[in-house]
C-alpha positions as CSV (number, residue, x, y, z in Angstrom):
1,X,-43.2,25.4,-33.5
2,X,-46.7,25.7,-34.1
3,X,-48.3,29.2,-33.5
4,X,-49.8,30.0,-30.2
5,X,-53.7,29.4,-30.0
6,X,-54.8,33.1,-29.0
7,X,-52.0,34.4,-31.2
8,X,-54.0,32.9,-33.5
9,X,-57.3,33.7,-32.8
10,X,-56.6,37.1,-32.2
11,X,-54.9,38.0,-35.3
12,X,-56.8,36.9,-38.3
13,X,-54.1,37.4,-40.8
14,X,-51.6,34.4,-38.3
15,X,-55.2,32.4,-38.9
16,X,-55.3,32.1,-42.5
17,X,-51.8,31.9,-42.4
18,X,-51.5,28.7,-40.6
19,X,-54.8,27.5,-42.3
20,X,-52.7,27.9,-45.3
21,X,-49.5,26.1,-44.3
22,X,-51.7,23.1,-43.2
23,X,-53.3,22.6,-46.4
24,X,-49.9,23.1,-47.8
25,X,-48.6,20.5,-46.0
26,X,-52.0,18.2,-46.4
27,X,-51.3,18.5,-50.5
28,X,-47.4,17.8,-49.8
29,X,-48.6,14.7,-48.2
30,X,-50.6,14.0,-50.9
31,X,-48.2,14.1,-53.8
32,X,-46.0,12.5,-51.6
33,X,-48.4,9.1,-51.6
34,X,-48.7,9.5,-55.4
35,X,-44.5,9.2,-55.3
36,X,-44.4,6.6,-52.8
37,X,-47.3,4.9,-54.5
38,X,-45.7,4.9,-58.1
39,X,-42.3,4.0,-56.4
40,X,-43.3,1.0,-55.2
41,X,-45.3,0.1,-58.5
42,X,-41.8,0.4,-60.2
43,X,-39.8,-1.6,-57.4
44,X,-42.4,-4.2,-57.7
45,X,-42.3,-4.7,-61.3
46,X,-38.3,-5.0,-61.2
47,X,-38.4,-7.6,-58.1
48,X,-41.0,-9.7,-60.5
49,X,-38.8,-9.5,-63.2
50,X,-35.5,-10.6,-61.7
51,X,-37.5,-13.3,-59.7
52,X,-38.7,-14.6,-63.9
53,X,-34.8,-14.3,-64.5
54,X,-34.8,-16.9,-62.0
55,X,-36.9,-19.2,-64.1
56,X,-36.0,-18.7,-67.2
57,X,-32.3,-19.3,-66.3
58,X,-33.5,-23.0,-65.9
59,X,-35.2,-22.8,-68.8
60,X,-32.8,-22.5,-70.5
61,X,-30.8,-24.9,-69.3
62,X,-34.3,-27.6,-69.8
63,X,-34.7,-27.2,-73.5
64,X,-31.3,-27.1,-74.4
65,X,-31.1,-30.8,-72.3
66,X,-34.3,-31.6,-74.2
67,X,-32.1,-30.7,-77.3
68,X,-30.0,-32.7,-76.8
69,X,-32.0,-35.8,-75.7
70,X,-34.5,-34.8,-79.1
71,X,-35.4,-38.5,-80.9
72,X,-36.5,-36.2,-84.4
73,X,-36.0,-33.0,-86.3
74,X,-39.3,-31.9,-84.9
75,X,-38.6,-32.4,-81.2
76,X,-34.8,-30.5,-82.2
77,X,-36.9,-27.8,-83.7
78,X,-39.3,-27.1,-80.5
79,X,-36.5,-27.5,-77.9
80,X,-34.1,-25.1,-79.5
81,X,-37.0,-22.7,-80.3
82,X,-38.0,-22.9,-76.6
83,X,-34.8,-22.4,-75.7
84,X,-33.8,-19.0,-77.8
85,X,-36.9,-17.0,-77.1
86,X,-36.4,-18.2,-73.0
87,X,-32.8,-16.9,-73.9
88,X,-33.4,-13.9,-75.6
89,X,-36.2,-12.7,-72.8
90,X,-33.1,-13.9,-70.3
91,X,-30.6,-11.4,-72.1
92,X,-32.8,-8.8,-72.9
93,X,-34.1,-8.4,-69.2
94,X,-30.4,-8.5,-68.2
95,X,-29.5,-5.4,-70.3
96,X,-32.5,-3.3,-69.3
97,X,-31.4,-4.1,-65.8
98,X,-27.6,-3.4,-66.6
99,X,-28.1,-0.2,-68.4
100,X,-31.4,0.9,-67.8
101,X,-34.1,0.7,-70.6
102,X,-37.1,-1.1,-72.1
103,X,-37.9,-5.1,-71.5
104,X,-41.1,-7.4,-71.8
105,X,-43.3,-7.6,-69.0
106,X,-44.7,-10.3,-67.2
107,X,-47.6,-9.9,-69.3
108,X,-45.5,-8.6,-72.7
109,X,-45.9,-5.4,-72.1
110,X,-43.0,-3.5,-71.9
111,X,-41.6,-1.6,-69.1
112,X,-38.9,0.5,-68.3
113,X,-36.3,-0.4,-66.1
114,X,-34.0,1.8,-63.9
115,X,-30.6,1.0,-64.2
116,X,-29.4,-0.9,-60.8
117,X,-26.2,-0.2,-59.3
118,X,-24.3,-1.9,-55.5
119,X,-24.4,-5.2,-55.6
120,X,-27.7,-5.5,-57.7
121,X,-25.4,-4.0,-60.4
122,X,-22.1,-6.7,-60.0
123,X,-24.8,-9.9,-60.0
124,X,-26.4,-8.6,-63.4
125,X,-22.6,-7.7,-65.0
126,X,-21.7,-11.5,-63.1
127,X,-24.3,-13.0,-65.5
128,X,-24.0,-11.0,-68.4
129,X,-20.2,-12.6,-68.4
130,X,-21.1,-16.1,-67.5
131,X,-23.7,-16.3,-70.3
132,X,-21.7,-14.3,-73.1
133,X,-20.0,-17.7,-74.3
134,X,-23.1,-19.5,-74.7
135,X,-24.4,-18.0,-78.3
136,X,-21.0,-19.3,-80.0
137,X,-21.8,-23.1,-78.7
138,X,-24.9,-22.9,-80.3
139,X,-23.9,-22.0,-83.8
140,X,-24.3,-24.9,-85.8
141,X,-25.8,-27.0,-83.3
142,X,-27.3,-30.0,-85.0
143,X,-29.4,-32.9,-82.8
144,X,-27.2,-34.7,-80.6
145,X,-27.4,-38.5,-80.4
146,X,-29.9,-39.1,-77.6
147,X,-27.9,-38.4,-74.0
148,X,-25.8,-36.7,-75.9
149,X,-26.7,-32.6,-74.1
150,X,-24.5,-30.6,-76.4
151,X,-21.7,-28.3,-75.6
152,X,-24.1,-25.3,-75.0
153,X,-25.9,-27.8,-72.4
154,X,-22.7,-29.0,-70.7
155,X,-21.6,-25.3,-70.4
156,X,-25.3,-24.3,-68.7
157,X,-25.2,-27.2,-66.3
158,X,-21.9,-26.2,-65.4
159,X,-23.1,-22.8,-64.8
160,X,-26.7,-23.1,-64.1
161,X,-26.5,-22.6,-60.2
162,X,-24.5,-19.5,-60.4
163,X,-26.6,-17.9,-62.7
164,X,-29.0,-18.9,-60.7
165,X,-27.5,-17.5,-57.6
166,X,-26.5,-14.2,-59.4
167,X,-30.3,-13.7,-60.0
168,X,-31.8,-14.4,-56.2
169,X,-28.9,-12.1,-55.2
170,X,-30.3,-9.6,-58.0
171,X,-33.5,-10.3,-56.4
172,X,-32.7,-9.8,-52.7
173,X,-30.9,-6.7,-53.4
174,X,-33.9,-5.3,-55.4
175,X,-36.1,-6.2,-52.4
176,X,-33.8,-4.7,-50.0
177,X,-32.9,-1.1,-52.0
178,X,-37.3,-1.1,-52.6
179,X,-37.6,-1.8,-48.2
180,X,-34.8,1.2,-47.9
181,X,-36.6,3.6,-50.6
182,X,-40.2,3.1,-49.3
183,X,-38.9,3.3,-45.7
184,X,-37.0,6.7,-46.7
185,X,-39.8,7.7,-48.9
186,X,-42.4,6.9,-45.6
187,X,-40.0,9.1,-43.6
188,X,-40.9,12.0,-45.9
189,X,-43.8,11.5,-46.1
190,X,-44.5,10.9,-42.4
191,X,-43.0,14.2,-41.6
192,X,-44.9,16.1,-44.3
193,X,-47.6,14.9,-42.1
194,X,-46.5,15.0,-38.8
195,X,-45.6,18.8,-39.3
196,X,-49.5,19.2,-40.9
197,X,-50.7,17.7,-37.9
198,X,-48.6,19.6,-35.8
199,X,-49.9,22.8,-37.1
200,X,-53.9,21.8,-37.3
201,X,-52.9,20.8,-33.4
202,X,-51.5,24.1,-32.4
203,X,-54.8,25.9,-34.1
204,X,-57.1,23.8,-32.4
205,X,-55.6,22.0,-28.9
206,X,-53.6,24.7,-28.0
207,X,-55.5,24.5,-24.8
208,X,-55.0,21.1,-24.0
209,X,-51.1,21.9,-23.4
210,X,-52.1,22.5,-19.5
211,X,-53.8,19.4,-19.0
212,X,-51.0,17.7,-20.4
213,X,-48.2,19.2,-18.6
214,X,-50.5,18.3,-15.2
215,X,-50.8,14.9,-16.6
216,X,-47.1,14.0,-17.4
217,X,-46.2,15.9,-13.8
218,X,-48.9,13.3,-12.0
219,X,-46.3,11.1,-13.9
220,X,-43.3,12.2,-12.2
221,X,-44.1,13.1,-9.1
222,X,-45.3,8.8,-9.1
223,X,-42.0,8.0,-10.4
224,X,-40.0,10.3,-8.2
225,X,-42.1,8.4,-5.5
226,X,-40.5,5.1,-6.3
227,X,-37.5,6.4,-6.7
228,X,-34.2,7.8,-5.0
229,X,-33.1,11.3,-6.0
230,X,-30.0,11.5,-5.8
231,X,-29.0,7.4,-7.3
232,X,-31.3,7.2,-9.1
233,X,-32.1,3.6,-7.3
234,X,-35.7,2.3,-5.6
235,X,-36.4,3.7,-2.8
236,X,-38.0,1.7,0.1
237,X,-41.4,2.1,-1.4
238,X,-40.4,0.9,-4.9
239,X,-38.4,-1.8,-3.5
240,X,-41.3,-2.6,-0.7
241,X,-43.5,-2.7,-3.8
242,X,-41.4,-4.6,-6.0
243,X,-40.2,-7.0,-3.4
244,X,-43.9,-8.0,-2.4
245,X,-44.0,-9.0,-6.1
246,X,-41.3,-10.8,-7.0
247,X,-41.5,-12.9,-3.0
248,X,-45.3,-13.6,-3.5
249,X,-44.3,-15.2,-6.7
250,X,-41.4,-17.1,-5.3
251,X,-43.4,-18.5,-2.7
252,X,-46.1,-19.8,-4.9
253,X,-43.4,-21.6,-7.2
254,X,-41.3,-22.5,-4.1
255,X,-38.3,-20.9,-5.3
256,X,-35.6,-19.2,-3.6
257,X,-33.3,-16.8,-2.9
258,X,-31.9,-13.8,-1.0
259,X,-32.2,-10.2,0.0
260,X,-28.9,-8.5,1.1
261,X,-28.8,-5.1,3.4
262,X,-25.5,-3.1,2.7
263,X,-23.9,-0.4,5.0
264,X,-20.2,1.8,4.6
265,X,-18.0,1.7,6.7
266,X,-15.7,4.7,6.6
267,X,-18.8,7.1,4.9
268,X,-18.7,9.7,7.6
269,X,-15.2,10.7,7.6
270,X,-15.2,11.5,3.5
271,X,-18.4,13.6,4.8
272,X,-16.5,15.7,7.4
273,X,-13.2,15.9,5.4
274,X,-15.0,16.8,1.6
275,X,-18.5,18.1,2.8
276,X,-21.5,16.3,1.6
277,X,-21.6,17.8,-2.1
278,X,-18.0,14.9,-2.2
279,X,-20.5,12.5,-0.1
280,X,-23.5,12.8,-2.5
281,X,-21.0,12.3,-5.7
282,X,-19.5,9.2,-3.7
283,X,-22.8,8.0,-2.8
284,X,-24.2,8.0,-6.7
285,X,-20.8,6.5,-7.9
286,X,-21.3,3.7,-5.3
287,X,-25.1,3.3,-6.6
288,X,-23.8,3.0,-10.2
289,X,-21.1,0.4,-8.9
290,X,-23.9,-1.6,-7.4
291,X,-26.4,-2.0,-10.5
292,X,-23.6,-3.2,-12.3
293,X,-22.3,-5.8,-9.9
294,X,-26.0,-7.1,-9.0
295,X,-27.3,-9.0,-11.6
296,X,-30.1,-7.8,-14.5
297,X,-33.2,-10.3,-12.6
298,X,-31.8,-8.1,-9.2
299,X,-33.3,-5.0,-7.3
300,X,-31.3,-2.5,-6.1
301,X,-32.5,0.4,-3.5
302,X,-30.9,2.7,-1.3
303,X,-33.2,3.1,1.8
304,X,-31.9,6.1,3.4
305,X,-28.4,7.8,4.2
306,X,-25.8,5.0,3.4
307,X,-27.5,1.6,3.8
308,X,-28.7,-0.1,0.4
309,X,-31.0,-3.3,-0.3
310,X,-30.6,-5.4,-3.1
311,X,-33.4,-8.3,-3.5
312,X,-31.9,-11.0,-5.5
313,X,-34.6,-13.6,-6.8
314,X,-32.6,-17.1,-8.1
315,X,-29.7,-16.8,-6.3
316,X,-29.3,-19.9,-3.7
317,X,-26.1,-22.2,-3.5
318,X,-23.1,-20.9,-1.0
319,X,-21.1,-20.5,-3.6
320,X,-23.4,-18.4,-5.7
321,X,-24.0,-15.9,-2.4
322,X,-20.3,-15.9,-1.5
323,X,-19.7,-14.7,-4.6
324,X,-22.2,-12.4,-5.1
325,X,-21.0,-10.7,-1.5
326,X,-17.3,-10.6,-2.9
327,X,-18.4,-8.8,-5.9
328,X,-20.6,-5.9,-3.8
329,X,-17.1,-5.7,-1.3
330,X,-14.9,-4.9,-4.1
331,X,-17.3,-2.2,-5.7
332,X,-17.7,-0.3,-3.2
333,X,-13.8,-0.3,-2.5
334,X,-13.0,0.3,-5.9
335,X,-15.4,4.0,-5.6
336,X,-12.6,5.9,-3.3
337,X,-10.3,5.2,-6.0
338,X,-12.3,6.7,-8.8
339,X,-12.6,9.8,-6.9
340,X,-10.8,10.3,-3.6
341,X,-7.9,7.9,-3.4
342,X,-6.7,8.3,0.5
343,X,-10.5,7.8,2.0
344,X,-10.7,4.0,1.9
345,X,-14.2,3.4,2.0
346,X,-15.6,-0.8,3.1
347,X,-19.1,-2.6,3.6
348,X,-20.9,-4.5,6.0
349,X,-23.4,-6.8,3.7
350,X,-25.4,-8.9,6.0
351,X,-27.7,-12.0,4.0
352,X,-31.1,-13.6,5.0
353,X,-32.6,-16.4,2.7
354,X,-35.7,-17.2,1.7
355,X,-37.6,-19.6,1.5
356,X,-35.2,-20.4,5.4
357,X,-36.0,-17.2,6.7
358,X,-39.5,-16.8,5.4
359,X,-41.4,-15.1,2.1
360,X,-41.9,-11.7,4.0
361,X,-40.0,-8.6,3.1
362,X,-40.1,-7.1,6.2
363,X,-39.2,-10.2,8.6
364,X,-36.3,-10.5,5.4
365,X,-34.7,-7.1,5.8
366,X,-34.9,-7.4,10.0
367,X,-32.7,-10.3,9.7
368,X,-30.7,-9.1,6.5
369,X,-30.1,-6.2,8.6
370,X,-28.8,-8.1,12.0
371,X,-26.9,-10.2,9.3
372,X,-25.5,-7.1,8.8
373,X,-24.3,-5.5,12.1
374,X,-23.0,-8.7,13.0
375,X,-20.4,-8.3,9.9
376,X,-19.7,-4.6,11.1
377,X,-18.9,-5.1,14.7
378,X,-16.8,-8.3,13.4
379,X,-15.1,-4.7,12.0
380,X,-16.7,-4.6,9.3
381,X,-15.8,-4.7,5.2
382,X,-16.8,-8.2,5.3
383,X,-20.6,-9.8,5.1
384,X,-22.3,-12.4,7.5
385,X,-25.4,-14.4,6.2
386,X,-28.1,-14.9,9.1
């Protein structure tokens, strides 16, 4: 943790000493762009080099078919020529890759070469295989006669794709391991400079730490004023708030849907057999079963004591409602058995529709709500839409 401001300021000796650990750190950050920077360089030069494997696998494959299709000596000569040093370049990258060492740049200039291991390593030993029968074919080759391609030709077209694919998978894999090393190598050096920053921050904002305690408690105290306490849930404010929203939209795209009011039935007797502590926990278990059962476009709210709102925009047909209502019933008689099995515990869940019943929230909840005594004086654990 970064030291205390009048700590600091106070003692002159913790001054210097935290001076000194930031440009410590600053310098670590330093070297650590140097790394990353040379890293990369490296990673960069090996993805460009397995991505010319690429080409000069079909090189190859090109002048030895133009060997083969050669009209004179001459042509033979040039095609054949083309071919070795494309092949050489091809094989020499290939061990440089495989065991680590020295090949020609892009440019000529050579360049050393980690050796690659994973999968990068099983595509280069792949190809090293599929082209160690090619030098044999071409021992004695002599021009064909023209469309004639040669067995060293025949055996490359057979294999050209493979190689081919051995070498993009080469590629991807260097690409990938460079993403994974500069993303490590960022991590570094990201914390080298998070902690210098840290400790320049604790020198000279140490003050600020009030202001932004205030700030983030302004933060709260909104949040705890949208929501319920003890679920968790909206409270009537946040889902006054967020129903205006989501109903003023619905009415301008003349779309519908419902809001549901929810009371228990049999609440009050787990609250004077268990004490309240047993109502709260049954109470925040019954919150949890609602947010799963309502759907992700829904809002669920407790409003006070034991009655709940849930605002759901979309939901329309019969079917989709009586549904919906099935799946709130058999939540919340499904919490008694998670933690007190011989208090059954029902709902009343009364319905009111919109756009039927109008677009505003408060004429919505009024008849949601005589939607809902209706269902408890039919006795209740059932629901009733207005």
């Amino acid at each position: 943790m970064p030291p205390r401001f009048k700590a600091l300021t106070s003692q002159p000796r913790r001054f210097i000493m935290a001076i000194m650990l930031f440009v410590v750190l600053d310098l670590s950050t330093l070297v650590i762009n140097r790394w990353l920077a040379e890293e990369m360089s490296r990673d960069a030069v090996a993805i460009n080099l397995a991505g010319r494997q690429r080409m000069l696998s079909q090189q190859t494959t090109k002048a030895l078919l133009q060997a083969g299709d050669a009209t004179s000596t001459v042509e033979f000569e040039a095609a054949i020529g083309e071919f070795k040093a494309a092949f050489q370049l091809f094989e020499q990258t290939l061990t440089a890759f495989a065991e680590g060492g020295e090949a020609p740049g892009g440019d000529g200039t050579p360049v050393i070469l980690g050796k690659v291991d994973g999968e990068a390593a099983r595509a280069v030993e792949a190809a090293r295989r599929l082209i160690a029968p090619l030098p044999p074919l071409l021992a004695g080759m002599r021009p064909y006669p023209a469309g004639h391609p040669g067995p060293a030709a025949e055996y490359m077209m057979r294999h050209n794709q493979e190689i081919l694919a051995l070498m993009n998978r080469l590629t991807m894999e260097l690409e990938r391991d460079s993403l994974h090393q500069a993303s490590r190598l960022r991590s570094i050096q990201t914390g080298a400079f998070l902690l210098a920053l840290a400790n320049f921050l604790g020198i000279v904002f140490g003050m600020l730490r009030r202001v932004r305690r205030a700030e983030d408690d302004k933060q709260r105290w909104r949040e705890l004023a949208r929501h319920d306490p003890l679920t968790g849930l909206s409270n009537r404010k946040g889902f006054s708030e967020a129903g205006v929203a989501i109903l003023t939209r619905a009415q301008v795209e003349n779309a519908a849907g419902v809001v549901v009011m929810l009371d228990l039935d049999g609440f009050k007797p787990i609250n004077d057999r268990y004490g309240h502590a047993m109502g709260d926990r049954v109470l925040v278990k019954l919150a949890e079963k609602l947010a799963t059962a309502a759907r992700a476009t829904d809002v669920v709210a407790r409003l006070g004591g034991d009655e709940f709102a849930i605002l759901c925009p979309t939901l329309q047909t019969a079917q989709d409602i009586e549904q919906f209502c099935e799946r709130l019933l058999a939540a919340i008689a499904s919490v008694p058995a998670d933690l007190i099995p011989d208090c059954p515990l029902g709902g009343s869940v009364g319905v009111a529709r919109y756009p039927q019943d109008g677009y505003v929230l408060e004429n919505l909840l009024g008849r949601a709500d005589l939607a809902m005594y209706t269902a408890k004086n039919a006795g209740g654990r059932r629901w009733h839409i207005d």
